[in-house]
VOGUTI-465256 format. One line per 4 residues: their letters; for each residue x, z, y of N, C-alpha, C, O. Coordinates in pm, whole numbers. Layout:
A	X/Z/Y/X/Z/Y/X/Z/Y/X/Z/Y ~ ...
***
This chain:
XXXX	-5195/6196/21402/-5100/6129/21314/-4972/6210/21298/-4899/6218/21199 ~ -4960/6264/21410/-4822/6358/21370/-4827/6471/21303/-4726/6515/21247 ~ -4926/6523/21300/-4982/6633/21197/-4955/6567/21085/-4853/6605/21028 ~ -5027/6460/21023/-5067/6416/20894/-4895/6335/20865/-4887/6299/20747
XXXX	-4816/6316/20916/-4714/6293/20939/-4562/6363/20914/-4475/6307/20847 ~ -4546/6481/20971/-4505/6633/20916/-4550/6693/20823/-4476/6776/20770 ~ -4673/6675/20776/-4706/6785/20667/-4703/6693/20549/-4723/6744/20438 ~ -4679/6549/20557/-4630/6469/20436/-4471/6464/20422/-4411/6455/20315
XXXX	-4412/6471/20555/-4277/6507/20522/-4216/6634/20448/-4108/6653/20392 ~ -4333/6715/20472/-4262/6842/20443/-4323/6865/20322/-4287/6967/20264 ~ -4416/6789/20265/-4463/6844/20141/-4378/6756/20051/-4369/6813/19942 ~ -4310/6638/20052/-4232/6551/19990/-4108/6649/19968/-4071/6660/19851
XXXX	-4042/6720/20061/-3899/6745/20080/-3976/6842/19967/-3968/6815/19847 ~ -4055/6963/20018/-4073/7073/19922/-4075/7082/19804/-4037/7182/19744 ~ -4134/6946/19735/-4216/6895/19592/-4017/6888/19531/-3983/6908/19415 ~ -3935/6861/19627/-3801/6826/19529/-3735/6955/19478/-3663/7002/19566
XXXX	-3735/7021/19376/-3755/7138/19301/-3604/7189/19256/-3592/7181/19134 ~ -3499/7235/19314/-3349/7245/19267/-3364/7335/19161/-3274/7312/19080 ~ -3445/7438/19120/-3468/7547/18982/-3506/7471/18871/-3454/7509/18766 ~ -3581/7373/18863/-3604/7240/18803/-3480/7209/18746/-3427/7236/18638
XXXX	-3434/7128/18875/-3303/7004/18841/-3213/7046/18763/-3160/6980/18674 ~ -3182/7206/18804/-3065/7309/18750/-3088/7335/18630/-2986/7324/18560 ~ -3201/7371/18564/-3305/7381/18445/-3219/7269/18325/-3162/7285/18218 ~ -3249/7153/18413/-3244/7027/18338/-3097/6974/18268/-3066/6919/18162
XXXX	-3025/7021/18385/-2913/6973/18415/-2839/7088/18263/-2742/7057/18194 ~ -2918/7207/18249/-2866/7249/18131/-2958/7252/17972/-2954/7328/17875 ~ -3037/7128/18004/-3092/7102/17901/-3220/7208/17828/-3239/7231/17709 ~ -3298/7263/17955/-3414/7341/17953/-3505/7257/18047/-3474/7160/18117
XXXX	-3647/7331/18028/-3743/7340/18118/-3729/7507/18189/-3735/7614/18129 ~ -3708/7481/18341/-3704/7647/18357/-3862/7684/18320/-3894/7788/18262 ~ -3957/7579/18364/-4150/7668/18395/-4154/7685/18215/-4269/7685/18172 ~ -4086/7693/18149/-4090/7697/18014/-4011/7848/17913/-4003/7881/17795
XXXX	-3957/7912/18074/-3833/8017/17943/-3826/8129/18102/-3834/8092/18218 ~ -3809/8260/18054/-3815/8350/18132/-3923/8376/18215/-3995/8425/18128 ~ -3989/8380/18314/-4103/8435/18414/-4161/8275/18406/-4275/8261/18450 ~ -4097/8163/18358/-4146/8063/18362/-4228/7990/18507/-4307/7896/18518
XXXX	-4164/8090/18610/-4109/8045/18739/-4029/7964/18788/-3912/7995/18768 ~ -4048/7846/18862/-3942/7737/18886/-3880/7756/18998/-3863/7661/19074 ~ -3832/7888/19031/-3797/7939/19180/-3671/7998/19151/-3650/8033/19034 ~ -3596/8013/19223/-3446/8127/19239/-3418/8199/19131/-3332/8190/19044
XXXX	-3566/8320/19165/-3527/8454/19115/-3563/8403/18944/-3516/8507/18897 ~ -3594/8351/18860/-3595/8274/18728/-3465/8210/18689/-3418/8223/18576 ~ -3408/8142/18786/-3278/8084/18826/-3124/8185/18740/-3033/8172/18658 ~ -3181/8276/18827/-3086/8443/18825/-3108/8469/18711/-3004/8484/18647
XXXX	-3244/8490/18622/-3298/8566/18474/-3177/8467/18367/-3096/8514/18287 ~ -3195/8359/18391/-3158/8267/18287/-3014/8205/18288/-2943/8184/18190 ~ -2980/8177/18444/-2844/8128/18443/-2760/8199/18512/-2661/8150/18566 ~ -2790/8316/18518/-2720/8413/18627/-2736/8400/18782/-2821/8324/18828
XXXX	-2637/8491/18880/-2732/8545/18981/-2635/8426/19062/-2701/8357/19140 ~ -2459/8385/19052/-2429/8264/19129/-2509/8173/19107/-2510/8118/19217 ~ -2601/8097/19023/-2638/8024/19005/-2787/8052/19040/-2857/7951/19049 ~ -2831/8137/19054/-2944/8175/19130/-2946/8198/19283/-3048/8206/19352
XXXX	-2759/8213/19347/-2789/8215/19460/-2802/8108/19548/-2849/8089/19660 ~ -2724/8020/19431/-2712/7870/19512/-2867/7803/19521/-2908/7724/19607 ~ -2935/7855/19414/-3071/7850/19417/-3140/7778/19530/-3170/7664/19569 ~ -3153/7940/19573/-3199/7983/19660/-3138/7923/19810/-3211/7919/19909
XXXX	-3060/7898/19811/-2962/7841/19936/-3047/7688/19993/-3067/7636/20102 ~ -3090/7647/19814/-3101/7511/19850/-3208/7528/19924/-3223/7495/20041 ~ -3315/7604/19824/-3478/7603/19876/-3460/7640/20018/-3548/7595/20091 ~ -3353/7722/20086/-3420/7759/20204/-3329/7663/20284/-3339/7664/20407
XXXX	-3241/7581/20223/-3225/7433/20306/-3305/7361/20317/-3330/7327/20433 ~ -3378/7305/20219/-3488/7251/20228/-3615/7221/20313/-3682/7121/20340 ~ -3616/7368/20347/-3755/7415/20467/-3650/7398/20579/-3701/7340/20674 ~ -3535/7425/20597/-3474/7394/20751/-3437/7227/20766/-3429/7179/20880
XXXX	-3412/7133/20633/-3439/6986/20692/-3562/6923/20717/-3568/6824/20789 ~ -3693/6987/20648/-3802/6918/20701/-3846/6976/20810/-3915/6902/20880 ~ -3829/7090/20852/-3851/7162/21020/-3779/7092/21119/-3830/7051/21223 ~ -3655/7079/21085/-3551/6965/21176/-3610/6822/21158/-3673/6763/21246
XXXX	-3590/6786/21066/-3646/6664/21058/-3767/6619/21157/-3760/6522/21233 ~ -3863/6693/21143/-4023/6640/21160/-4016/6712/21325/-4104/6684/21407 ~ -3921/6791/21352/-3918/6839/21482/-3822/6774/21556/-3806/6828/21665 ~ -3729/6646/21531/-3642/6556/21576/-3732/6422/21603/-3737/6362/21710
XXXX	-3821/6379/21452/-3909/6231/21436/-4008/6320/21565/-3966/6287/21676 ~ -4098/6398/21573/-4200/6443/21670/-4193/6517/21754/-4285/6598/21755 ~ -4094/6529/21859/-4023/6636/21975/-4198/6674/22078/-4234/6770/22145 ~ -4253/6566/22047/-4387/6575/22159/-4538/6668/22097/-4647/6700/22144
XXXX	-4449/6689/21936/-4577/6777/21897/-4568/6904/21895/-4456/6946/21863 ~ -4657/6989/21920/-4618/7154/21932/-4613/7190/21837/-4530/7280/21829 ~ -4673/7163/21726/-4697/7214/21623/-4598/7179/21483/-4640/7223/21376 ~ -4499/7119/21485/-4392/7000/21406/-4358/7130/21290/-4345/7125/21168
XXXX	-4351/7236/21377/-4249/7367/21268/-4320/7361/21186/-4302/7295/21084 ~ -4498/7482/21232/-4555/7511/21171/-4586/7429/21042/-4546/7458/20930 ~ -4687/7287/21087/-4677/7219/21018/-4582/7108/20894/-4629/7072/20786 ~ -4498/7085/20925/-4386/7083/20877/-4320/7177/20709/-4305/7141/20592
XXXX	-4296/7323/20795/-4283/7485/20723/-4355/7463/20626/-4309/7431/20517 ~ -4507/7479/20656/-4645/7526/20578/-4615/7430/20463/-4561/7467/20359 ~ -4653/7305/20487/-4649/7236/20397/-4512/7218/20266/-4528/7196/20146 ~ -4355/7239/20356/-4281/7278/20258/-4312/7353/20138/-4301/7332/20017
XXXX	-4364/7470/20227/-4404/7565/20076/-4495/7545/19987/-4483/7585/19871 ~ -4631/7457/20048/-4699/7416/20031/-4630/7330/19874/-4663/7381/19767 ~ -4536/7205/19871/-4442/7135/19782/-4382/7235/19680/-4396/7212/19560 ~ -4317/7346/19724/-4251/7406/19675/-4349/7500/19528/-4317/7511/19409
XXXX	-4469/7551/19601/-4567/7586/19521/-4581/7490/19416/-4538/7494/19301 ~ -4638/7417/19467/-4771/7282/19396/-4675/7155/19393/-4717/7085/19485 ~ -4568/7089/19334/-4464/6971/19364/-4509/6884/19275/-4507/6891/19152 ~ -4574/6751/19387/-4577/6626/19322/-4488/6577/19211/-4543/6507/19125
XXXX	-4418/6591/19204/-4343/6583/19084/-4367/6635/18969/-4382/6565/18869 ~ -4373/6746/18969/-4344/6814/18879/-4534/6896/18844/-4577/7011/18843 ~ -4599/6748/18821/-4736/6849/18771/-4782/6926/18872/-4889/6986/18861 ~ -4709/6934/18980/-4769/7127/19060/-4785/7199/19027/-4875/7273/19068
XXXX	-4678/7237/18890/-4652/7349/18872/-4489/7401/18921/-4383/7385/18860 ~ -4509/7457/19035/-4338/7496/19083/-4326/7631/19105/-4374/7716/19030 ~ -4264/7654/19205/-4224/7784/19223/-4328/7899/19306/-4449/7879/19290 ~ -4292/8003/19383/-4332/8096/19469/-4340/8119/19606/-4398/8204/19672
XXXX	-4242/7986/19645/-4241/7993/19809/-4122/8106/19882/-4099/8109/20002 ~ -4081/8161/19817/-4032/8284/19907/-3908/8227/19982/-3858/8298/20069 ~ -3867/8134/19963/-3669/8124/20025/-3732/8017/20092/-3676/7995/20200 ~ -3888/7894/20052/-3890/7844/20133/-3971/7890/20297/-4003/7832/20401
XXXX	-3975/8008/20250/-4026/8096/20367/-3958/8147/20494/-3973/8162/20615 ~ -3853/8168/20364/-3700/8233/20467/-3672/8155/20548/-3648/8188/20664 ~ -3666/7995/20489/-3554/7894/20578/-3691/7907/20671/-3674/7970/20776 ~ -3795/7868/20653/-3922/7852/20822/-3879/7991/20896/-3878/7980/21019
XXXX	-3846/8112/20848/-3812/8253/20946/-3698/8152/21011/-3718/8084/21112 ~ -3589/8156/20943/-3472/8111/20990/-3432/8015/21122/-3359/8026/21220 ~ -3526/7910/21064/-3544/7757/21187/-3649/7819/21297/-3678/7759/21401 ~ -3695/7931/21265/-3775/7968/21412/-3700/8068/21489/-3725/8065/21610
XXXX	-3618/8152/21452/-3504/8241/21550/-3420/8297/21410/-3485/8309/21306 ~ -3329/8318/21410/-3170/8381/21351/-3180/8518/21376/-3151/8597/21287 ~ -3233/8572/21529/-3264/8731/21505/-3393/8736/21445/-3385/8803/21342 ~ -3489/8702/21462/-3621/8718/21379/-3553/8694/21226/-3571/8799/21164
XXXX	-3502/8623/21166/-3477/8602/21028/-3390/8757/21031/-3446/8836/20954 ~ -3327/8787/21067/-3131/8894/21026/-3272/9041/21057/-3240/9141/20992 ~ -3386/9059/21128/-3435/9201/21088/-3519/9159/21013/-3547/9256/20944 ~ -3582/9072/20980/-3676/9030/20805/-3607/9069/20714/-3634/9127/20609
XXXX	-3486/9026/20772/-3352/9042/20584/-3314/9167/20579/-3257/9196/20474 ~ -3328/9269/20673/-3230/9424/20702/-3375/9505/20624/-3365/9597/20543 ~ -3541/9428/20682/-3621/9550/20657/-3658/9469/20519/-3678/9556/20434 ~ -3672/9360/20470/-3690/9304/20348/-3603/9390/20224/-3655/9426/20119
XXXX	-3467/9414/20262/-3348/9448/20195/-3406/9615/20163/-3419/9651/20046 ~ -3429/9680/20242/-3496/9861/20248/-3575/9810/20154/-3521/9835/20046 ~ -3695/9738/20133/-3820/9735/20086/-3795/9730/19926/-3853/9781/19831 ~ -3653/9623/19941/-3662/9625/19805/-3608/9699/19702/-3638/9696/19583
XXXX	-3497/9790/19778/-3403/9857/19748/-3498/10014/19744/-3461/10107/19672 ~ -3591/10021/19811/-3689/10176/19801/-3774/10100/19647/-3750/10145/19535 ~ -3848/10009/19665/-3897/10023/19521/-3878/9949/19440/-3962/9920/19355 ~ -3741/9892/19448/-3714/9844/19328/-3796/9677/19250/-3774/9596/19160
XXXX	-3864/9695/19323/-3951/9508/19285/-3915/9410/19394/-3937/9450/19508 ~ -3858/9278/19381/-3875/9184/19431/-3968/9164/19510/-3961/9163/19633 ~ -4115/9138/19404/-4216/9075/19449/-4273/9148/19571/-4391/9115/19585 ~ -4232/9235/19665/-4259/9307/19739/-4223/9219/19898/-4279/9221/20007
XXXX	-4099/9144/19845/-4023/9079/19945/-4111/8987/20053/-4126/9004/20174 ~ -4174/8865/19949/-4235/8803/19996/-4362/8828/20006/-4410/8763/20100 ~ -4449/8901/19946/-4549/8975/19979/-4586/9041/20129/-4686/9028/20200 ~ -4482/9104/20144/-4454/9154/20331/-4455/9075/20402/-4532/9061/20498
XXXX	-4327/8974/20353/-4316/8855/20478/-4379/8774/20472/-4356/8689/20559 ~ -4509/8737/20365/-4581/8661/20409/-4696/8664/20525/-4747/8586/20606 ~ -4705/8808/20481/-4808/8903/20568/-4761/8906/20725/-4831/8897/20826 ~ -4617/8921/20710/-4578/8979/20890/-4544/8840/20947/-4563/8819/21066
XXXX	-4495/8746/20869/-4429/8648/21001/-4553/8611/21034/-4578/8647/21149 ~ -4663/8542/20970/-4731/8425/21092/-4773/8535/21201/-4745/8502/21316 ~ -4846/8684/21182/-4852/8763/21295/-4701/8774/21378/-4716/8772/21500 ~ -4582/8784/21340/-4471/8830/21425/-4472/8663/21511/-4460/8666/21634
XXXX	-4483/8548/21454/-4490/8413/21495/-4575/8397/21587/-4529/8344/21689 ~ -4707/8431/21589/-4806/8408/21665/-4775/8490/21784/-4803/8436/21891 ~ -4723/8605/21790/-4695/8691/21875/-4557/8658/21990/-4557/8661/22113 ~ -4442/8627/21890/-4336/8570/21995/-4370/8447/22029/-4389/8431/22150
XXXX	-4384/8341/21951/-4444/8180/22003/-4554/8160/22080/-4584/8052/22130 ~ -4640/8305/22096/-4773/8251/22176/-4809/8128/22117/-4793/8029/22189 ~ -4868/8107/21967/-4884/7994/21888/-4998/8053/21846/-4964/8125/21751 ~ -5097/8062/21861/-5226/8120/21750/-5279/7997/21627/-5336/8020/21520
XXXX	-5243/7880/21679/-5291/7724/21641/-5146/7719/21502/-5171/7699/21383 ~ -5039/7737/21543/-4933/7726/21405/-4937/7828/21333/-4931/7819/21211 ~ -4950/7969/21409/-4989/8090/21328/-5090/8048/21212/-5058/8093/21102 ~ -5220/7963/21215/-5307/7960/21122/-5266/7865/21061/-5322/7857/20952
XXXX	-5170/7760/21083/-5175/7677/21028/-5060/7727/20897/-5074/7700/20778 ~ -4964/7795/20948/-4859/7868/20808/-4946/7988/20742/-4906/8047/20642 ~ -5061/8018/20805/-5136/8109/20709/-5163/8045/20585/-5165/8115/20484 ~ -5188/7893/20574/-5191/7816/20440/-5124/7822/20349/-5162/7825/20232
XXXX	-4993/7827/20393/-4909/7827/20315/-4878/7957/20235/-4848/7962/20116 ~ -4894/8091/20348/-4870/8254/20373/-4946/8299/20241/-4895/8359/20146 ~ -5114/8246/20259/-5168/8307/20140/-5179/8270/20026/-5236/8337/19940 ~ -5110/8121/20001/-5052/8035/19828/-4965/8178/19816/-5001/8279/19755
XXXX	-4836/8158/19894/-4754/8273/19838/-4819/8377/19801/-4824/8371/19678 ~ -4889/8497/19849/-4976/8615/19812/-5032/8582/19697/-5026/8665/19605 ~ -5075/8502/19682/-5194/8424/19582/-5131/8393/19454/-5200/8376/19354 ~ -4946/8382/19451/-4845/8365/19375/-4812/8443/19299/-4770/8442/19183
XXXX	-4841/8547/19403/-4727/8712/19339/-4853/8809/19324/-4829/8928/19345 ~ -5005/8768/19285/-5082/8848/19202/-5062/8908/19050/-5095/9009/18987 ~ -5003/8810/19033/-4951/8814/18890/-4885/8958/18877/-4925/9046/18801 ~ -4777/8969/18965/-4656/9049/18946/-4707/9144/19021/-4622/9232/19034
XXXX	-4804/9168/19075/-4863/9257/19099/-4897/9396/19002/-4868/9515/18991 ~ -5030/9226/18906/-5056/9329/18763/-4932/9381/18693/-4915/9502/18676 ~ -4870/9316/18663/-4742/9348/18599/-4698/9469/18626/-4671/9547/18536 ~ -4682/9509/18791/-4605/9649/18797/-4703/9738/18740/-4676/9817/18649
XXXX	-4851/9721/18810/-4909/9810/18712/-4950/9845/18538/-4984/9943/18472 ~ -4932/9738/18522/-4893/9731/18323/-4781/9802/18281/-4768/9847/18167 ~ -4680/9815/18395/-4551/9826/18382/-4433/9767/18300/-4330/9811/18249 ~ -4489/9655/18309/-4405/9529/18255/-4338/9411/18377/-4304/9295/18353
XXXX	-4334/9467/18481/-4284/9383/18587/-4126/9384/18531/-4082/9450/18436 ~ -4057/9295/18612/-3881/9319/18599/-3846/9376/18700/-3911/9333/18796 ~ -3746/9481/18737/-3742/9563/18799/-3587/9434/18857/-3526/9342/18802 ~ -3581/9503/18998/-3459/9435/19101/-3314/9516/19041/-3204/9465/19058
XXXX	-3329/9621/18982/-3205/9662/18901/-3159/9576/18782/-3046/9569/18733 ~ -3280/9506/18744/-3240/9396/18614/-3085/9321/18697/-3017/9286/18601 ~ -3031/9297/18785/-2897/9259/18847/-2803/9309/18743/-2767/9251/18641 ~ -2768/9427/18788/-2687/9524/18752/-2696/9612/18591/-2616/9659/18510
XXXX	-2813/9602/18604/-2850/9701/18498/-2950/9629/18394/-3068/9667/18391 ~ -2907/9531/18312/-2955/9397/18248/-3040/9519/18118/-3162/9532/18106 ~ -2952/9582/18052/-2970/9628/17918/-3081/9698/17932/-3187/9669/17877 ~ -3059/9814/18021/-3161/9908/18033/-3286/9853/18042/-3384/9884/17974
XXXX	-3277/9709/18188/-3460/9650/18148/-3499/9574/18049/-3610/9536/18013 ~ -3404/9559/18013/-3485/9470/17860/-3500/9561/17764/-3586/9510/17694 ~ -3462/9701/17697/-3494/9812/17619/-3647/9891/17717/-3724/9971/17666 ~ -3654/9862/17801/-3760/9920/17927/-3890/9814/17861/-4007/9849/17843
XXXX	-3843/9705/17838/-3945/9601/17899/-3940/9533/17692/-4007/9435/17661 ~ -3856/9605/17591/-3911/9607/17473/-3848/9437/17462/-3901/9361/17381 ~ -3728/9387/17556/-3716/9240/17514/-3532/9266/17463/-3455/9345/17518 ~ -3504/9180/17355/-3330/9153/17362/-3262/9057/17445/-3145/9049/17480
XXX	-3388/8965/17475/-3330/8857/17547/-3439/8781/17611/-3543/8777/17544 ~ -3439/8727/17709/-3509/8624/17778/-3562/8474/17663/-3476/8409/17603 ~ -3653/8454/17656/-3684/8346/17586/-3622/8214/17667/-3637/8101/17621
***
């Protein structure tokens, strides 16, 4: 019961979509205009990058109140994070609300790094930050870290049982960023310089403006 318990808490909290609300709140559908992603980095394309960072802030609040949460209501279960985590992203992906069509998971990834150690999260973010800054794509970010935490997790937690259980969640994300995969090789991905250097990728990428 505490399994089935946490992973309804955490898929409820996840399903509540702030790229959405923000969307709305300016009289769009975000899954409707730009990458048509309901996540952060869509957030950033359309309403700029403060407003993409607060984004992102929320989503990875999000995964740290249902980890707290479901690890406060169930102190006696071992498994409260994992389960809990997984399923956040799990919401965040696929949100009752919203059709299940949502976002990518990645910030709600961060906050599960985060609520499991502060140094495990601060060298994710130092070697995440290299990764993205050598080639230039995002989608690289969460691609890695989906791959390394449940192994870096399983390894410091001596958890092999939560390790598989955030693999659920680990390979939605992977399973997310196929897309943008093809893309780099089409060479129509958006490049992580789109920040700074707006003009150049949209003359790159043959657009004047974001739909």
């Amino acid at each position: 019961m505490a399994y089935i318990w946490c992973s309804l808490i955490g898929y409820l909290i996840g399903s509540v979509n702030p790229a959405w609300i923000i969307s709305k709140l300016r009289g769009f559908d975000i899954r409707d205009k730009g990458s048509k992603n309901a996540g952060a980095s869509n957030v950033v394309i359309l309403c700029g990058k403060k407003t993409g960072a607060v984004c992102a802030v929320l989503d990875i609040f999000k995964a740290c109140v249902a980890i707290g949460l479901c690890a406060f209501l169930f102190p006696e279960y071992d498994h409260a994070f994992a389960a809990a985590g997984t399923a956040c992203i799990v919401g965040h992906i696929h949100p009752l609300f919203l059709g299940f069509r949502g976002g990518k998971g990645l910030a709600c990834l961060g906050g599960m790094i985060m609520m499991f150690s502060r140094r495990v999260f601060a060298v994710f973010l130092i070697l995440e930050i290299i990764i993205v800054l050598v080639t230039n794509y995002i989608c690289f970010v969460p691609i890695t870290a989906a791959i390394a935490f449940p192994i870096a997790y399983a390894i410091l937690a001596h958890d092999g049982i939560g390790a598989a259980m955030m693999g659920v969640g680990c390979v939605m994300i992977l399973l997310k960023h196929t897309e943008n995969l093809h893309r780099i090789r089409n060479g129509t991905e958006l490049r992580f310089s789109y920040l700074w250097d707006r003009d150049s990728e949209r003359k790159r990428l043959g657009r004047d403006e974001w739909d």
